[in-house]
C-alpha positions in Angstrom: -12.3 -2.1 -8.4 -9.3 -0.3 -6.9 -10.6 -0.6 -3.3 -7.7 -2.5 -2.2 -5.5 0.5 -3.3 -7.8 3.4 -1.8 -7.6 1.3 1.5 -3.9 1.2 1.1 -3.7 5.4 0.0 -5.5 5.9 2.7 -3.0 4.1 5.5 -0.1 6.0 3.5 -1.0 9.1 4.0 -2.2 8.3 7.8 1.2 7.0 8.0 2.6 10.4 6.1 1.0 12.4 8.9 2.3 10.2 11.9 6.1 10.4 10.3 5.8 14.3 10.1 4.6 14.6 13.5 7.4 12.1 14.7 9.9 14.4 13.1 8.5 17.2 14.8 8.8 15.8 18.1 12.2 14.7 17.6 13.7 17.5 16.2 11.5 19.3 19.5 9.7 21.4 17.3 5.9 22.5 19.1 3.2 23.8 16.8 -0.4 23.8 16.3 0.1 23.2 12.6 0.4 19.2 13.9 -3.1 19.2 14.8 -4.5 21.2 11.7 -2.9 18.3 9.1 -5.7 16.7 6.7 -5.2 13.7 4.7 -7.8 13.1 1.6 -8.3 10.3 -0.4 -10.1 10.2 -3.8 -10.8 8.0 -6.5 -12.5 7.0 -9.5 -12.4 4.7 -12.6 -8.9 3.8 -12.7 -7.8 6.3 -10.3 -6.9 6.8 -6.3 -5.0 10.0 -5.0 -4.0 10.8 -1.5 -3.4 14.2 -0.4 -2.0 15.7 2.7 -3.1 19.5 3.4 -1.9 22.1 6.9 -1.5 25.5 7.2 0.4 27.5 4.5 3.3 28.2 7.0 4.4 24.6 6.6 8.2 25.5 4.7 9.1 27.3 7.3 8.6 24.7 9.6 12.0 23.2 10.8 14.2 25.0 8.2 12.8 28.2 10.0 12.7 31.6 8.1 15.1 34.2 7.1 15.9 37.8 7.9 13.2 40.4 6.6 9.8 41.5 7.3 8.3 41.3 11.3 7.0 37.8 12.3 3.6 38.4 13.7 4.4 38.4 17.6 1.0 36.8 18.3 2.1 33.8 16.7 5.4 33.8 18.3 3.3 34.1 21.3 1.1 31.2 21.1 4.3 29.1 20.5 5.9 30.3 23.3 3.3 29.1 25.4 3.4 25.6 23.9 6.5 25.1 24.5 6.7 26.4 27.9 8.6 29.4 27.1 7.8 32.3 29.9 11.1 34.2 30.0 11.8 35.9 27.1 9.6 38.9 25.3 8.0 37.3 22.4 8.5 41.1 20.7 12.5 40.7 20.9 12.3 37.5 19.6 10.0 38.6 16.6 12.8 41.6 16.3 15.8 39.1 16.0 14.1 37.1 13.7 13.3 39.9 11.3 16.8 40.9 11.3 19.2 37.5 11.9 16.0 35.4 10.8 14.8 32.3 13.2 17.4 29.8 14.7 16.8 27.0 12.6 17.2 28.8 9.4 20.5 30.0 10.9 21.5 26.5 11.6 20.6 25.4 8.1 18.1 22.5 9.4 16.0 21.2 7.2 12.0 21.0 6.5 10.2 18.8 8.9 7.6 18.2 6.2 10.5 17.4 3.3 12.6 15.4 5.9 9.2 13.3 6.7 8.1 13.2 3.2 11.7 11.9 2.0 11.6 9.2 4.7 8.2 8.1 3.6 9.1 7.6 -0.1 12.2 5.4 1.5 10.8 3.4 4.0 6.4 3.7 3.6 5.5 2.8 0.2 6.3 -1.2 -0.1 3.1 -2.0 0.5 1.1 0.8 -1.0 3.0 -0.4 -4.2 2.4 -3.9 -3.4 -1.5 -3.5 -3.1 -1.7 -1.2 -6.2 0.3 -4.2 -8.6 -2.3 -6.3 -7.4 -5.4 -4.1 -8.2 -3.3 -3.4 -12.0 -2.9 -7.4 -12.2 -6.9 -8.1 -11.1 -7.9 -5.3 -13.5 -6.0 -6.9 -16.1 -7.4 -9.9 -16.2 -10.9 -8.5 -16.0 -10.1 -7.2 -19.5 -8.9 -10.2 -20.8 -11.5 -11.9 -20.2 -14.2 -9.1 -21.1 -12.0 -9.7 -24.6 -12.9 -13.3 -24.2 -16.4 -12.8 -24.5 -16.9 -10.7 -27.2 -14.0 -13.0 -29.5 
């Protein structure tokens, strides 16, 4: 019965993906983490959910992280490599990190993933709401006249 809003879930949370991957481009922010994003869609008698999944490291994406621990250099590595980084000893960046924390958490930036999400709930849902008032209106007039029936 909810087909019409599963279909619509389903483009919303494609369209979820697409606007955090946009803000990751134009913020210039490489990663991996892009590629590894899932999007799920589930539903059952009266029910659809959408859910977006990645790798756990996601907060710190963007809004960077702060002063503490050693960032594993591998990592830093690896995204030194995407981004075409070849000067610079990943190890000294992992030390400055650990003790000033990363550059974007210095600069205050925000959360690629909020930011995105934040701009989806403003601009992406029209139509998923839209399509869900409709499937809410058809099922309520399936009950009515189920009631109609039986009276």
């Amino acid at each position: 019965m909810l087909e019409r809003t599963r279909d619509a879930v389903a483009f919303a949370m494609f369209d979820l993906n697409k606007m955090i991957v946009q803000e990751g481009r134009l913020r210039t922010i490489t990663g991996a983490i892009y590629d590894r994003i899932t999007t799920n869609v589930t539903s059952g008698t009266g029910f659809v959910t959408g859910q977006l999944e990645t790798d756990d490291y996601w907060e710190f994406v963007g809004s960077g992280r702060g002063p503490g621990g050693m960032p594993p250099v591998d990592a830093i590595r690896s995204w030194m490599s995407r981004a075409g980084i070849s000067d610079v000893n990943p190890w000294a960046i992992a030390k400055t990190i650990a003790a000033k924390g990363s550059k974007d958490f210095r600069m205050k930036k925000p959360n690629v993933f909020t930011t995105a999400i934040d701009k989806w709930e403003l601009e992406g849902l029209d139509h998923l709401e839209e399509v869900a008032g409709l499937d809410l209106e058809d099922a309520s007039v399936d009950i009515v006249k189920q009631l109609g029936k039986h009276g």
